[in-house]
C-alpha positions in Angstrom: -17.1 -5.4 9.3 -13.4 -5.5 9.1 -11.7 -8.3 8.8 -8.1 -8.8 10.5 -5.4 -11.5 9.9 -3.1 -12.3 12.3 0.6 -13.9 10.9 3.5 -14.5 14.0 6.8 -15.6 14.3 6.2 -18.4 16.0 10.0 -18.5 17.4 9.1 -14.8 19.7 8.3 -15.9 23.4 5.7 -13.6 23.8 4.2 -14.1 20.3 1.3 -16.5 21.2 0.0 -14.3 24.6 0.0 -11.2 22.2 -2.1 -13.1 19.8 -4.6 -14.2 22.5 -4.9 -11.1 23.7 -5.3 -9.7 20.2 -8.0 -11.9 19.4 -9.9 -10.8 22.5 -9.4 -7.1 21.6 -10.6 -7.6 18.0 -13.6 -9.7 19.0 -14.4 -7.7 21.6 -14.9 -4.8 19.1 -17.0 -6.8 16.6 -14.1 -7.3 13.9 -13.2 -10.4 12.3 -10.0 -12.0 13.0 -8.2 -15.0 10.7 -5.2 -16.5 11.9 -3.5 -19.6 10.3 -4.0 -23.3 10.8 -1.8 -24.4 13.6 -2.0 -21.2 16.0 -5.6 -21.5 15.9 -5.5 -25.0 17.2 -2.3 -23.3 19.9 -4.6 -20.8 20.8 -7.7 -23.3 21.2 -9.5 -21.3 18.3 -9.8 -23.7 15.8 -12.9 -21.8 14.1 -10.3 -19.0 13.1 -7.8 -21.1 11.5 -7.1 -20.8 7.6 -4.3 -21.6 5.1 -1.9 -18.6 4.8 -2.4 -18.8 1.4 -6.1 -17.9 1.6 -5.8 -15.0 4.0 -5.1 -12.4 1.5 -8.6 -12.8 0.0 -10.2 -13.1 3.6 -8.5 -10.0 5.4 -8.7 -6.2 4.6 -5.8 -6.0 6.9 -2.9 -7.9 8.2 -1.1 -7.6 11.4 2.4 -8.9 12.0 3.9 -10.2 15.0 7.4 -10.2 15.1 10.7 -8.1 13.8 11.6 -6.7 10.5 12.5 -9.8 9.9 8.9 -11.2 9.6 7.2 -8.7 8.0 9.7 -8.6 4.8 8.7 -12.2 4.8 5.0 -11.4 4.8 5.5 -8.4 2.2 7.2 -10.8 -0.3 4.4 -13.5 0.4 1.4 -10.7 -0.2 3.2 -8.5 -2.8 0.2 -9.1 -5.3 -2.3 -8.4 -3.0 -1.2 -4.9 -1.3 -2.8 -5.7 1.8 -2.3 -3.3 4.6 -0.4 -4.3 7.1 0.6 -3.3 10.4 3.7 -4.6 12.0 3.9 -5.4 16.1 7.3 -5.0 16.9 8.5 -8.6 19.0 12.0 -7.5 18.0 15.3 -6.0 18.5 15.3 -2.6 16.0 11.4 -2.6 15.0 12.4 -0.8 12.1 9.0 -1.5 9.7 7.2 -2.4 12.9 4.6 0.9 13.7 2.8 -0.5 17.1 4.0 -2.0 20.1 2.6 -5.2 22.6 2.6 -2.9 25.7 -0.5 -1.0 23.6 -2.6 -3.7 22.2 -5.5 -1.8 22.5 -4.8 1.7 21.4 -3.4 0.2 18.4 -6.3 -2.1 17.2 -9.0 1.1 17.8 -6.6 3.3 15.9 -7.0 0.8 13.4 -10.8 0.0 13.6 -11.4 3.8 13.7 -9.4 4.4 10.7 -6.7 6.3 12.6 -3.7 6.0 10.1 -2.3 6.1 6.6 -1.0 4.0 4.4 2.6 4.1 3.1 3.1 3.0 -0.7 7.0 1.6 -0.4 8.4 0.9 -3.7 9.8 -3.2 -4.3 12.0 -4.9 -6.4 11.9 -7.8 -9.1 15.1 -9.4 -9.7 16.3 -12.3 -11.6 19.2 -14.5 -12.4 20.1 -15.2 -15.9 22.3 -17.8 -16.8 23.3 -18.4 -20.3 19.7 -16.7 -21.5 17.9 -18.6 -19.4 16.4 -17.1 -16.8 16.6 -19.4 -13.4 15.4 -17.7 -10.5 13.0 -14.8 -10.0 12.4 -13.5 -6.7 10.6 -9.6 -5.2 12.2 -7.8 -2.6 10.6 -4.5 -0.1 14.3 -4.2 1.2 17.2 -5.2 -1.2 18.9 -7.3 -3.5 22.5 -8.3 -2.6 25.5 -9.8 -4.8 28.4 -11.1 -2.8 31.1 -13.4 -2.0 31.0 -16.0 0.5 32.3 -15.8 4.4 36.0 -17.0 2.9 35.8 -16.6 -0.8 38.3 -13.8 -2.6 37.1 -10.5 -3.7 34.7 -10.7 -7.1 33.9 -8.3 -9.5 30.4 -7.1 -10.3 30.3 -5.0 -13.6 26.7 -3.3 -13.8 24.8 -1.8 -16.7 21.6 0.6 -16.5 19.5 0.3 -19.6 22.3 -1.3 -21.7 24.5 1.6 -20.8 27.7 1.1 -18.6 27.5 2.5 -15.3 30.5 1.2 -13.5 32.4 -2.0 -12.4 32.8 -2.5 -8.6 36.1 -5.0 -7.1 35.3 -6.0 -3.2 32.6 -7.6 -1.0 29.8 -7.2 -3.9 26.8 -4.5 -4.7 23.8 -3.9 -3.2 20.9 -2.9 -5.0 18.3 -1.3 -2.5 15.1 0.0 -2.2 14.3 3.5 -0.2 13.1 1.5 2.6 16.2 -0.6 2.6 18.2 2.4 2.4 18.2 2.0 6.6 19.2 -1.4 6.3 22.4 -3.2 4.8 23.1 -0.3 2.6 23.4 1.8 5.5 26.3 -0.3 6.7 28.4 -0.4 3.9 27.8 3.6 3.9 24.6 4.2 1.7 22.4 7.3 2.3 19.5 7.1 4.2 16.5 8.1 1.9 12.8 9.3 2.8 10.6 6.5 1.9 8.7 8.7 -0.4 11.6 9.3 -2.6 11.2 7.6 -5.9 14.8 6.0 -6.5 16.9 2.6 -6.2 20.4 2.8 -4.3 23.8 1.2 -5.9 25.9 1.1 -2.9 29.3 -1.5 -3.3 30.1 -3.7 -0.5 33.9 -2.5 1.0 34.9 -2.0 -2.3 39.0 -2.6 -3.1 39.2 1.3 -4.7 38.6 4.8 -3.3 36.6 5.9 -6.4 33.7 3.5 -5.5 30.7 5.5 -4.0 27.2 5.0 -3.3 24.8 5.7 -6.4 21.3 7.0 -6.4 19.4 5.9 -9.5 16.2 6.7 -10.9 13.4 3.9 -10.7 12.8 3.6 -14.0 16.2 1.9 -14.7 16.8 -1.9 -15.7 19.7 -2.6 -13.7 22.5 -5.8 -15.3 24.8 -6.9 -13.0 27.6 -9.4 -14.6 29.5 -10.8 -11.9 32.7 -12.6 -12.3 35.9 -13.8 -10.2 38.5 -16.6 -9.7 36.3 -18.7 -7.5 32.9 -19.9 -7.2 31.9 -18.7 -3.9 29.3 -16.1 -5.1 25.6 -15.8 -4.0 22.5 -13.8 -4.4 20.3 -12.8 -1.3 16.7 -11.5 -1.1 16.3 -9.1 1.8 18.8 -11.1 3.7 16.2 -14.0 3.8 16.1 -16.2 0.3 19.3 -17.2 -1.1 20.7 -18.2 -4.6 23.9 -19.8 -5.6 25.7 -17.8 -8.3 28.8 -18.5 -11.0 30.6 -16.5 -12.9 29.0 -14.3 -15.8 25.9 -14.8 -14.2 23.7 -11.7 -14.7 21.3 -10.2 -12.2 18.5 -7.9 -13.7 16.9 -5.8 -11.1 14.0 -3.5 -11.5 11.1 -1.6 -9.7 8.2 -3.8 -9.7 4.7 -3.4 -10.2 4.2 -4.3 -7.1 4.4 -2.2 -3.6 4.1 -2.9 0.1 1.5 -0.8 2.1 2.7 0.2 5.4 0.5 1.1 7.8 1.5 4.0 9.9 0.2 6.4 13.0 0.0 10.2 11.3 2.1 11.4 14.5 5.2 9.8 14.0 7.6 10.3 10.9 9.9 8.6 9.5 12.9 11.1 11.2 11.4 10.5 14.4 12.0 7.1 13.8 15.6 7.0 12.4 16.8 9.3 15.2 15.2 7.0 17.8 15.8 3.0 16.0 19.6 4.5 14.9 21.1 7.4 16.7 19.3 5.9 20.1 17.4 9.0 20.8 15.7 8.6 24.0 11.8 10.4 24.5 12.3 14.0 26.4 10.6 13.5 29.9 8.8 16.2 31.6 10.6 19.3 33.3 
């Protein structure tokens, strides 16, 4: 019997209706369902209820309820566990997110009849070092950011791949990205977009104060050193946007592919340029005649 667990974002409206009915889909169709502690006792389902901790050895697949937002939370959380897991898009772009709430059930007998594939998306380990000591560690699915605060002057972010000196980037900051984040900040400061499949990180600078300073596509086998440096002290490190880390100067951030990956699943009909056309150039579906 398959097992399913159930993470939300407890802060969507509709997130606790889409679980109920969830639960009643799953059941319905013999399958297990685990959700955590306090929804199950929201829900009234109290015999459902686990730590979040212990769903990854509980579940052969997890389902997501919310925006990209939430599931880059749950990939970081699960990294070691390479769960499947299918996202529910409750937000605004529903980039990651595969299914939708208006097709509960199609999407859970897809699932239960094996009606998908997984996609292996590369992640990143990276880690501050300060004075050879090594303070924070942190894994990211999207990207790894180095930047100056909302008022701070520009700073200077000098990077090395394998002890050999790439380039040194004046401005906002560098971002250090994953093919799956390629679609994300990168993409706004004017990084490529890259098939998921592609086996590469992204350099891209943050506006950077010369004309020179271009996007980089770098193989994944690199160690990437970034020393940054500036006048001031308003200089911080961010993990997919979500987890921050405060910074000073001659700080350096090692980032590298990591052993671990994030497995996506996905419906075999719809690829990944159907998807950027539609979530960023606003394609709308062709209607009959």
């Amino acid at each position: 019997m398959t097992t399913i667990g159930i993470l939300v974002n407890k802060g969507k409206p509709k997130a606790r209706v889409i679980l109920r009915e969830l639960v009643r889909l799953l059941e319905f169709r013999q399958a297990g369902v685990l959700v955590e502690e306090d929804l199950g006792k929201e829900i009234g389902r109290e015999d459902l209820g686990v730590k979040t901790d212990e769903i990854p050895e509980k579940v052969d697949i997890v389902f997501v309820l919310g925006g990209d937002g939430t599931l880059l939370g749950v990939a970081r959380q699960f990294a070691a566990h390479q769960i499947p897991i299918l996202g529910f898009n409750l937000g605004h772009l529903g980039f990651l997110s595969e299914a939708e709430p208006d097709s509960l059930s199609l999407a859970v007998d897809r699932v239960l009849a094996g009606d998908y594939y997984i996609e292996k998306r590369t992640m990143l380990d990276a880690e501050v070092v300060r004075c050879g000591d090594v303070l924070e560690k942190s894994i990211a699915l999207n990207d790894v950011g180095i930047a100056k605060g909302s008022f701070g002057r520009m700073i200077t972010s000098t990077v090395y791949m394998d002890g050999v000196y790439l380039g040194t980037y004046s401005g906002d900051g560098v971002i250090v990205s994953t093919p799956t984040g390629s679609t994300a900040y990168s993409l706004s400061c004017g990084g490529p977009i890259v098939w998921p499949g592609v086996k590469s990180l992204l350099l891209t600078p943050i506006c950077p104060h010369t004309l020179t300073a271009r996007p980089m596509v770098l193989p994944t086998e690199g160690l990437l050193e970034i020393r940054v440096s500036a006048t001031h002290h308003d200089i911080g490190l961010t993990i997919d946007g979500q987890l921050g880390f405060s910074l000073k100067v001659d700080d350096i951030i090692r980032v590298r592919t990591s052993t671990h990956i994030t497995s996506l699943i996905k419906w075999k009909e719809r690829s990944f340029f159907e998807v950027v056309r539609k979530k960023l150039q606003g394609e709308q579906e062709e209607g009959p005649g």
